[in-house]
C-alpha positions in Angstrom: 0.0 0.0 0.0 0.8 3.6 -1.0 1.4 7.0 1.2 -1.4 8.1 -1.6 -3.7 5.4 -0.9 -4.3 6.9 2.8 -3.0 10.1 3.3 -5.5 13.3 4.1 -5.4 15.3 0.8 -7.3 18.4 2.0 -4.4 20.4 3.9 -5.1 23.7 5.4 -1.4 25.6 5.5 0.2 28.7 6.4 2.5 31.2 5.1 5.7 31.8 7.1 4.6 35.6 6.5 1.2 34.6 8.9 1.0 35.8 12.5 0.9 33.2 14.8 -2.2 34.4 16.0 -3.7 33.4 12.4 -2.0 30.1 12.4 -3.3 29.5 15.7 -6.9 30.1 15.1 -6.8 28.2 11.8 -5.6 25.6 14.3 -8.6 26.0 16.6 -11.3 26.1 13.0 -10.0 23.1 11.9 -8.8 21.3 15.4 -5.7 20.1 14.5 -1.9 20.9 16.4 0.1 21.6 13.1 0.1 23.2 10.1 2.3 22.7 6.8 4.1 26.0 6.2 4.3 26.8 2.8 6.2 29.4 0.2 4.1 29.1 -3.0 4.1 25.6 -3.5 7.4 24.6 -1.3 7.1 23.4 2.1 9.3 25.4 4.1 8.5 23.8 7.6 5.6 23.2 10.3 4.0 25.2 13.0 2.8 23.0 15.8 0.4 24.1 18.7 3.3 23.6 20.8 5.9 26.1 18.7 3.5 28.8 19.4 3.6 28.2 22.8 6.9 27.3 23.9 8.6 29.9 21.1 6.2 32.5 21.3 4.0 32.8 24.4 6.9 31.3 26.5 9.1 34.0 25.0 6.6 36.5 25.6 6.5 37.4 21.7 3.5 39.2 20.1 0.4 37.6 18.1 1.8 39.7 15.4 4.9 37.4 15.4 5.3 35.8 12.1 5.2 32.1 11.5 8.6 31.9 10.3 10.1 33.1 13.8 8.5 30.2 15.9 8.3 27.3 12.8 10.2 23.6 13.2 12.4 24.1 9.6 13.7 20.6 7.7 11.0 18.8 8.8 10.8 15.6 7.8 8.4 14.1 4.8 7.6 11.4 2.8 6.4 11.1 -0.9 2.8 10.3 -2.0 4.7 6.6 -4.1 6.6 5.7 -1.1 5.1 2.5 0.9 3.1 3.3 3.7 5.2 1.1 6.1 8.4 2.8 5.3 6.9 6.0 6.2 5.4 4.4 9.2 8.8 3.6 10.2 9.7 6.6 9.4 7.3 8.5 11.9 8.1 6.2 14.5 11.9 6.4 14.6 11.3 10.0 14.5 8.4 10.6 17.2 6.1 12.2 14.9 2.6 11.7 14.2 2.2 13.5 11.2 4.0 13.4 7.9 4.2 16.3 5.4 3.6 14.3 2.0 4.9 15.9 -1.1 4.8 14.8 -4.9 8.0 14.4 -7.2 8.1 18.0 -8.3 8.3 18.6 -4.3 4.6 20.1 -4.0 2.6 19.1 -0.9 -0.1 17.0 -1.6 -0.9 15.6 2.0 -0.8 15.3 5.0 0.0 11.1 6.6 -1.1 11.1 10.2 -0.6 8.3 12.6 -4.6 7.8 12.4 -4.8 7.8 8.4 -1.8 4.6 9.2 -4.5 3.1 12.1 -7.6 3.4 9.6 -5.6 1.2 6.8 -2.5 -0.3 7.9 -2.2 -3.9 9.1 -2.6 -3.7 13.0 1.0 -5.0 13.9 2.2 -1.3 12.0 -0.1 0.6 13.7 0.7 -0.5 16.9 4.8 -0.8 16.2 4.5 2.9 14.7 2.4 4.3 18.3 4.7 2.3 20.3 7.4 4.2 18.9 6.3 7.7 18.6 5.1 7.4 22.5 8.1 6.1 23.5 9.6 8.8 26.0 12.9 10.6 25.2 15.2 11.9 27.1 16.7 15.8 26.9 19.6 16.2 28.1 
C-alpha cells in the first residue's frame, strides 16, 4: 500500500509571512496541532500548537509574530509513491505523528497522520508505529 492510498489530501497551510495568532486560530477552525508552512508551492517547515507556545508565548513574543520566527524548519516528509510502512517507520523512529507528503516536483499533496496509518494499515504497523512515537525521550 501507498502514502497516496491513505493520506489526508485536504491540507489547510500557512505562510511563514502569517502571524501566529492566524495560524493559531486556523488551528482551533479546523482542530488540528500543526500546520504545513508553505512558500508558494514549497514546504518550508511546520507550526505545531506547541511552537507557538513554547517559542512565542513562552518567549513573551507578540500575536503579530510571524510564522517563520516560531516554525520547526527541515522537517521531515515522505512522498505520495513511497510505501506506507516505510513512512510508518519513518514517523516512529522520528516521534512524529504527522507526515508532510509531497509529490515528485516537491509540491505538498498531504498530510500522513498516525490515524490515516491506524484506519488502513495492518494492526501490527499501527501499533509498532504508536509504540514508537510514544516512546519517552530523554533531553539532556
Amino acid at each position: 500500500m501507498k502514502v497516496g492510498d491513505v493520506m489526508s489530501r485536504h491540507v489547510k497551510t500557512v505562510s511563514a509571512n502569517d502571524t501566529i495568532q492566524s495560524a493559531a486560530r486556523q488551528m482551533a477552525d479546523i482542530d488540528a496541532g500543526s500546520l504545513p508552512v508553505l512558500d508558494g508551492e514549497t514546504l518550508k517547515g511546520m507550526v505545531t500548537d506547541r511552537d507557538i507556545v513554547i517559542r512565542a508565548v513562552g518567549e513573551g513574543r507578540s500575536f503579530d509574530t510571524p510564522v517563520s520566527a516560531v516554525m520547526t524548519v527541515n522537517v521531515a516528509c515522505c512522498f505520495e509513491d513511497d510505501d506506507l510502512e516505510a513512512a510508518a517507520d519513518q514517523m516512529a523512529s522520528q516521534q512524529i505523528r504527522r507526515l508532510p507528503v509531497l509529490d515528485r516536483k516537491q509540491r505538498l499533496v498531504g498530510i500522513l497522520a498516525l490515524g490515516d496509518i491506524a484506519r488502513r494499515a495492518k494492526e501490527k504497523t499501527t501499533g509498532q508505529t504508536l509504540e514508537d512515537i510514544s516512546r519517552p525521550t530523554r533531553h539532556a
